[in-house]
N, C-alpha and C positions, 0 to 999 in steps of 0.2 A: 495493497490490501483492499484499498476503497474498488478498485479494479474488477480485481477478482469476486467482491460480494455485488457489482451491479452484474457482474457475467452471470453469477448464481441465478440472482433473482431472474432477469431475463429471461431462462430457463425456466423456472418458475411457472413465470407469467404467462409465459406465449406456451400454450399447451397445442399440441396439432390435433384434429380432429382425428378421432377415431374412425378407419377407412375400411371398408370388406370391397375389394376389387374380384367381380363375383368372377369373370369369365364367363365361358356356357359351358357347362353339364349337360349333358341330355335329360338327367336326372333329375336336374331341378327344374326342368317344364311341362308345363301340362297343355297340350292343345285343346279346345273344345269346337267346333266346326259344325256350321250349316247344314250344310253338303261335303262329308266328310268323304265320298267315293271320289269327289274331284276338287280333292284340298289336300295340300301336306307341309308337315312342319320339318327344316331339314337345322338339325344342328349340330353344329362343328366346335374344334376349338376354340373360333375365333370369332367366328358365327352363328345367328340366325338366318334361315330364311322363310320368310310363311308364305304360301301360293295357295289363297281363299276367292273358292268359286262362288263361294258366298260371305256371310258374315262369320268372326272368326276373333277368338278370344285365346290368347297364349299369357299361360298363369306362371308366375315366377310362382315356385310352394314352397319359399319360405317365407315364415310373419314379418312383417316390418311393425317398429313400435316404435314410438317417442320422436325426436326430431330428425330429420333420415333427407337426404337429397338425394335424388335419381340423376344419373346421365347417361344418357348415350345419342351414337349415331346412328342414321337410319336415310335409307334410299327409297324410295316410291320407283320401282321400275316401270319402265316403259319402252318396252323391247318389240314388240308382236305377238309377247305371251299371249297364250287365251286365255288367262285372267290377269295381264297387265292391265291397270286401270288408273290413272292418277286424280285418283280419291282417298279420300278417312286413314290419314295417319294421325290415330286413334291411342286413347290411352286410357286404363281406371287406376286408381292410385286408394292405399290405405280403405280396400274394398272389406267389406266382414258382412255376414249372413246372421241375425236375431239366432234363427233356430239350428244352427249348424257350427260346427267348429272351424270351419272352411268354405267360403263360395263355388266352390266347383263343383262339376257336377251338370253344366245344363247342356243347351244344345246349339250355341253357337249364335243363337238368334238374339239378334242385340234388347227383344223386348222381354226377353227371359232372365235377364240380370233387371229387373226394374224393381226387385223387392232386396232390392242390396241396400246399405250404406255406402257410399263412394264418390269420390272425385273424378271426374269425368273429363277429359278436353279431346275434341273431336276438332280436327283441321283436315281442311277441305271437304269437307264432307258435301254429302247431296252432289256427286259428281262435279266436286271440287268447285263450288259454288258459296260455301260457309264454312265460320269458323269457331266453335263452341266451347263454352265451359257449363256443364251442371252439376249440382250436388246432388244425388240422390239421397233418399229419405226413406228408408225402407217399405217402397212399395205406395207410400205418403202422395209425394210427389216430385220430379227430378226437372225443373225449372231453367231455361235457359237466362246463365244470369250476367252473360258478356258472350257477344256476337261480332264480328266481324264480315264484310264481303268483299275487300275491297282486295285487290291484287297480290300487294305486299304480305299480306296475311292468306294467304293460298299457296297453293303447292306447283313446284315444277317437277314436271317427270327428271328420274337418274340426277337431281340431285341430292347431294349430302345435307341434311339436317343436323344438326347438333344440339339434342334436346338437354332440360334441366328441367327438373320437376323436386322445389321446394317444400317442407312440412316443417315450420316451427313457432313453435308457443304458440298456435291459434291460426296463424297463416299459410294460406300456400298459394304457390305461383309455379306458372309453366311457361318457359323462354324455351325459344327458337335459336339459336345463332347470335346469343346475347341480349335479344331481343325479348323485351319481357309483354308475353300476350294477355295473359288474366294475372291477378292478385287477387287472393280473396280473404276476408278475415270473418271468420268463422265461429256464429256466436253458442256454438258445440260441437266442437271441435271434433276431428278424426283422427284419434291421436294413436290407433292400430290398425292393421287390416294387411290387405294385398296387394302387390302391382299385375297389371296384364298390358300386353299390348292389345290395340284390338283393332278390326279393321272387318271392311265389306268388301268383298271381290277386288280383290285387290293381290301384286305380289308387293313382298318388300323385304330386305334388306337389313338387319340390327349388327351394328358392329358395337367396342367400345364400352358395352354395358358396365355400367360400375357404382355401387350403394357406397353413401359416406353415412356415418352419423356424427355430424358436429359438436365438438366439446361444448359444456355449459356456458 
């Protein structure tokens, strides 16, 4: 009997996190692009792929709220496309607009999201030269508040990344391949909004995508 009541509890006890393994719908994204005559967003079952001759914002549109972890894979190509580039494998997280129900809507231009709320982490950026974290502040100010230049923290073309992008009670952090690049704890917190990927002239590759929301 004693047996079977520690089985129960254990059951109990160990709750799994609640998981939405999104896939890709075509339907649940929004590209927003530069130069949208020489940019395209291609999605499959299994797949993204974004080919941005300029700067380039792809919105997951559904809301994310409460404590929520991101993952996925992603490849920085570098083939001889004419806009392979290995730079800005980019990302906004728990984004929201003051005066809008939605941030969508601009034009691709990375200084047109500057009146958002949102988490920000930019890797390799500046033609793979740096490595960023900002919070934006609705239009306030969007402060770099951990940097990186150093090799390990920059990008190699074609290969696989395996991102993580945390949000709980006040915290968030964005790892690499296990590798944890920012932590931030956040004294007002983003505790709703939106993910995008984002990137400048750039192709790339998203496999893997998959939302959890972690039990209490």
């Amino acid at each position: 009997m004693r047996v079977i009541l520690l089985a129960i509890l254990c059951c109990v006890l160990v709750l799994p996190a609640f998981s939405q393994t999104t896939g890709f719908n075509a339907g649940d994204w929004l590209a927003e692009f530069e130069n949208p005559s020489a940019s395209n967003l291609v999605v499959t079952r299994n797949q993204i792929e974004v080919n941005a001759a300029a700067g380039a914002t792809i919105w997951y549109k559904k809301k994310l709220a409460g404590n929520v972890v991101i993952t996925y894979d992603i490849v920085v190509v570098d083939s001889g496309g004419k806009n392979d580039r290995v730079s800005d494998l980019n990302a906004f997280w728990m984004a929201s607009d003051s005066g809008s129900e939605t941030p969508f809507g601009r034009n691709g231009k990375f200084s047109s999201y500057d009146d958002l709320d949102l988490y920000y982490a930019g890797v390799g950026g500046h033609d793979n030269t740096t490595t960023r974290f900002r919070r934006y502040r609705h239009g306030k100010e969007k402060p770099v508040l951990f940097e990186y230049t150093d090799k390990p923290h920059l990008l190699e073309g074609n290969k696989m990344c395996s991102v993580k992008i945390a949000v709980r009670d006040g915290i968030t952090s964005f790892s690499i391949d296990n590798a944890k690049y920012f932590e931030y704890s956040d004294e007002a917190p983003l505790t709703e909004g939106f993910f995008a990927f984002r990137t400048t002239r750039s192709r790339q590759r998203i496999t893997n995508f998959r939302i959890e929301h972690p039990a209490p």
